[in-house]
C-alpha positions as CSV (number, residue, x, y, z in Angstrom):
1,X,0.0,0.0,0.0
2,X,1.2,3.5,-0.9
3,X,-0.4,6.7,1.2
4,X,-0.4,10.2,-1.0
5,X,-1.3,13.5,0.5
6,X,-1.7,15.4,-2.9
7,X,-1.6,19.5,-1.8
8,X,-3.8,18.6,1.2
9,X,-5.6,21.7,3.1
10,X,-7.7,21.9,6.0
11,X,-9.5,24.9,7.3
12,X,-12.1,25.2,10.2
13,X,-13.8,28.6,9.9
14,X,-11.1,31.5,9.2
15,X,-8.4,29.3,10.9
16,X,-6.4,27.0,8.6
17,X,-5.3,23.7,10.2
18,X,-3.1,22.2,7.9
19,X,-1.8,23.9,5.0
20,X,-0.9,22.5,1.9
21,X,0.6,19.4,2.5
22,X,2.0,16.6,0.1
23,X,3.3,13.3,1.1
24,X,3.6,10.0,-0.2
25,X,4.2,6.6,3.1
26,X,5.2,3.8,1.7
27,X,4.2,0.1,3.3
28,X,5.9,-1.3,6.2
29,X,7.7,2.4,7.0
30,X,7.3,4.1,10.5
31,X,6.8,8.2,9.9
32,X,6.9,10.0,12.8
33,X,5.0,13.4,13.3
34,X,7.0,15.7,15.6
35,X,5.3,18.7,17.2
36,X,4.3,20.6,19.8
37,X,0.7,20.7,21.4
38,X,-2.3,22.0,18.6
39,X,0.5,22.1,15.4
40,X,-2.0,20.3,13.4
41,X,-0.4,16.7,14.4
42,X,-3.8,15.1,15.1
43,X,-5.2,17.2,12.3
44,X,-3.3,15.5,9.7
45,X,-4.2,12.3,11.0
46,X,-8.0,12.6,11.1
47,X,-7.4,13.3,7.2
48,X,-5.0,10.1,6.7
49,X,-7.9,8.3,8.4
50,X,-10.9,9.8,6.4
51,X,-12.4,11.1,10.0
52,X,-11.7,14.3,8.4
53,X,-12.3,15.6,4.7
54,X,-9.7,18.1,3.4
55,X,-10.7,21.6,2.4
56,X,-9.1,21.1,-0.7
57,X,-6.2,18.8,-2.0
58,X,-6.5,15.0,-2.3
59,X,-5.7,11.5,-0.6
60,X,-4.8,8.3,-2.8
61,X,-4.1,4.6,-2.1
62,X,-2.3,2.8,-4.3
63,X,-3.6,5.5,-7.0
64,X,-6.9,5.7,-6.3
65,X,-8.7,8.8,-5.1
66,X,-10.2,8.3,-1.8
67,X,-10.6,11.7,-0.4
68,X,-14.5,11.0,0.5
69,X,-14.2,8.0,1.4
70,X,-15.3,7.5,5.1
71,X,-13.2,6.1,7.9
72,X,-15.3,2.7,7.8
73,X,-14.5,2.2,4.2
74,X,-11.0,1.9,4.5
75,X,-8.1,-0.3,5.8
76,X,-7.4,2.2,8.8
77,X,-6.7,1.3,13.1
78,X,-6.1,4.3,15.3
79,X,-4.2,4.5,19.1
80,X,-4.9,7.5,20.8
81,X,-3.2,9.4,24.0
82,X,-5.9,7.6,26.5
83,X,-6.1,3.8,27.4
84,X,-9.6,3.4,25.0
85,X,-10.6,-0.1,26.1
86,X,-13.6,-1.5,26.8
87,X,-13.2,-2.2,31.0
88,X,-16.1,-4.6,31.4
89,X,-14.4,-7.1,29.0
90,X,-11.4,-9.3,29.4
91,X,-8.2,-8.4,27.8
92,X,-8.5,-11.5,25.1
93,X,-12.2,-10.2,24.3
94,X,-10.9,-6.3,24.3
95,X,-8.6,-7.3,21.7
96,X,-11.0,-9.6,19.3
97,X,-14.0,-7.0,19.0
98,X,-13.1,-5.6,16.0
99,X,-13.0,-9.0,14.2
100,X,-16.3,-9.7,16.1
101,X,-17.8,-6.1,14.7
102,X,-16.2,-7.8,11.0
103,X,-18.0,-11.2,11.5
104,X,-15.1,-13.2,11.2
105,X,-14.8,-16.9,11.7
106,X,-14.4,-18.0,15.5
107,X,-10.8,-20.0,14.4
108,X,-9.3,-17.0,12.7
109,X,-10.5,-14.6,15.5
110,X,-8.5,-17.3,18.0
111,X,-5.6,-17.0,15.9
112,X,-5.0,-13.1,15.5
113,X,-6.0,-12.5,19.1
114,X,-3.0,-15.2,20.3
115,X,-0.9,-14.2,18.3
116,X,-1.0,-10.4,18.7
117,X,-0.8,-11.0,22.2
118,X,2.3,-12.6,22.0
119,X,3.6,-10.0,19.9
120,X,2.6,-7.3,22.7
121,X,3.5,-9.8,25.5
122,X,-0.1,-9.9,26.5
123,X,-0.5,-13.8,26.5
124,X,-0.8,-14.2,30.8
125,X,-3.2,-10.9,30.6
126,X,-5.4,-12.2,28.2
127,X,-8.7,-13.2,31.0
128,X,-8.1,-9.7,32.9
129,X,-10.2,-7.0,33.1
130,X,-8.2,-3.9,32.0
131,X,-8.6,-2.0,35.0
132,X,-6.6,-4.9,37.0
133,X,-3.4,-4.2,34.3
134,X,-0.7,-1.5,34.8
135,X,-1.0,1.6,32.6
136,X,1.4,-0.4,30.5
137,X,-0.2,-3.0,30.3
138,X,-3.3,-1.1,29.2
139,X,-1.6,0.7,26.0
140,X,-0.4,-2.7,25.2
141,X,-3.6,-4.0,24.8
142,X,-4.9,-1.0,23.2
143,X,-2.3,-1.2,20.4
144,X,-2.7,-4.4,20.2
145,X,-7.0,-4.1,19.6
146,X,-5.1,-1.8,16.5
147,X,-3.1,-4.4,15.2
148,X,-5.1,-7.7,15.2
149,X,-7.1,-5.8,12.6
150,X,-4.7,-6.5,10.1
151,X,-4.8,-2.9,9.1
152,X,-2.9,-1.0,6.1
153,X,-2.2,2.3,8.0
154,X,-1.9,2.6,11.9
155,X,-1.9,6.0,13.5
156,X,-0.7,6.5,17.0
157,X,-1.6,9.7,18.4
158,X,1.1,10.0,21.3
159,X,0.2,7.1,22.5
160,X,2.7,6.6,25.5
161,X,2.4,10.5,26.5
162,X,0.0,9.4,30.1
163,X,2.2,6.6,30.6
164,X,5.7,6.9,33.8
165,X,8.4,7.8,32.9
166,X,9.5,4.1,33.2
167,X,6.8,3.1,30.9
168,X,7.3,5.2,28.4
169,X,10.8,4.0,28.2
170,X,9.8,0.1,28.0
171,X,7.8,0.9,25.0
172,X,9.5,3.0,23.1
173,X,12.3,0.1,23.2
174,X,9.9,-2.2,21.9
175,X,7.7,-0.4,19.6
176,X,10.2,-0.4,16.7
177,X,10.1,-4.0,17.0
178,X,6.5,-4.2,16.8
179,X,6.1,-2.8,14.0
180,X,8.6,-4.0,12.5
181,X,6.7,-7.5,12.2
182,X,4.2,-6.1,10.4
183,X,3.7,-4.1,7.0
184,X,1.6,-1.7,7.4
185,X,2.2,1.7,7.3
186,X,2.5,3.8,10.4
187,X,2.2,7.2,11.5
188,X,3.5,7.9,15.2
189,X,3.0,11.8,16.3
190,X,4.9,13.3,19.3
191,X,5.6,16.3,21.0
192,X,9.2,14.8,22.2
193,X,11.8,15.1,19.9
194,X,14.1,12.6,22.0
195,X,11.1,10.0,20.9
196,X,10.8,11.0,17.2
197,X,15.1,10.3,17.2
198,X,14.1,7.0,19.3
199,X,11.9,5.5,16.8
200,X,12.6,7.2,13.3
201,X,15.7,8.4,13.9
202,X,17.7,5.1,11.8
């Protein structure tokens, strides 16, 4: 999958958002937005995403024009700043509701959900609630609910920013590696320049 931003504007009123902006993400790369609080960061991912429709300018995947195209319609999974899980469900069930919402088969469902988890090192978490999990532990599963969908673009929107210090840390170590065993496209957006050089500085 290839992700083009063709002259891409956004206005809101008499304020302009994002202004003019071309890119082209290529599949299995990890693009990191860097900037501080309200610089459009989150913005330009609602656009990505089709949450948002540009003012003027265009989106294409692999060639094809999707700039209307909704959110629903296309291959996207978002993270966001807050641990977004569903706290009356387990961690296993957390993670295999959007297959559910897609009506896939029990076996396959199984599959994903085990093996994301191993990939997030959620496998002895998988029957807890997510309010009995560390903060940690909670993102984790969170990011992995993104990934078991099997999605062409993930967008993290500073995902580790409510997380300790320590936290942070542990994740940012193993993030690269995450997404390095998949191929979908990332977009990570920060407001920490050490953790833009951590994970797209190579």
């Amino acid at each position: 999958m290839t992700l083009v931003l063709e002259q891409v504007r956004k206005d809101v009123g008499a304020e302009t958002h994002i202004a003019d902006v071309s890119l082209t993400l290529e599949r299995g790369s990890l693009n990191v937005l860097l900037g501080a609080t309200l610089s459009g960061k989150t913005s330009l991912m609602r656009l990505m995403a089709g949450l948002d429709a540009p003012t003027r300018g265009r989106v294409l995947v692999d060639g094809v024009d999707v700039t209307g195209r909704p959110v629903q319609r296309r291959s996207v999974a978002m993270v966001y700043q807050q641990f977004i899980n569903y706290p009356s469900l387990s961690v296993y069930e957390n993670i295999a509701s959007p297959l559910r919402v897609a009506g896939l088969p029990t076996n396959e469902i199984e599959s994903r959900v085990r093996n994301t988890a191993k990939l997030l090192k959620l496998e002895p978490y998988l029957e807890r609630r997510p309010l009995n999990l560390s903060g940690g532990q909670q993102q984790r599963t969170a990011i992995a609910r993104a990934l078991v969908k099997q999605a062409d673009l993930v967008l993290l929107d500073e995902p580790l920013a409510n997380l300790d210090y320590k936290l942070r840390e542990e994740l940012r170590e193993e993030l690269p590696r995450i997404f390095a065993e998949t191929n979908a496209i990332f977009v990570y957006a920060t407001t920490e320049p050490l953790e833009a050089l951590l994970l797209g500085g190579n």
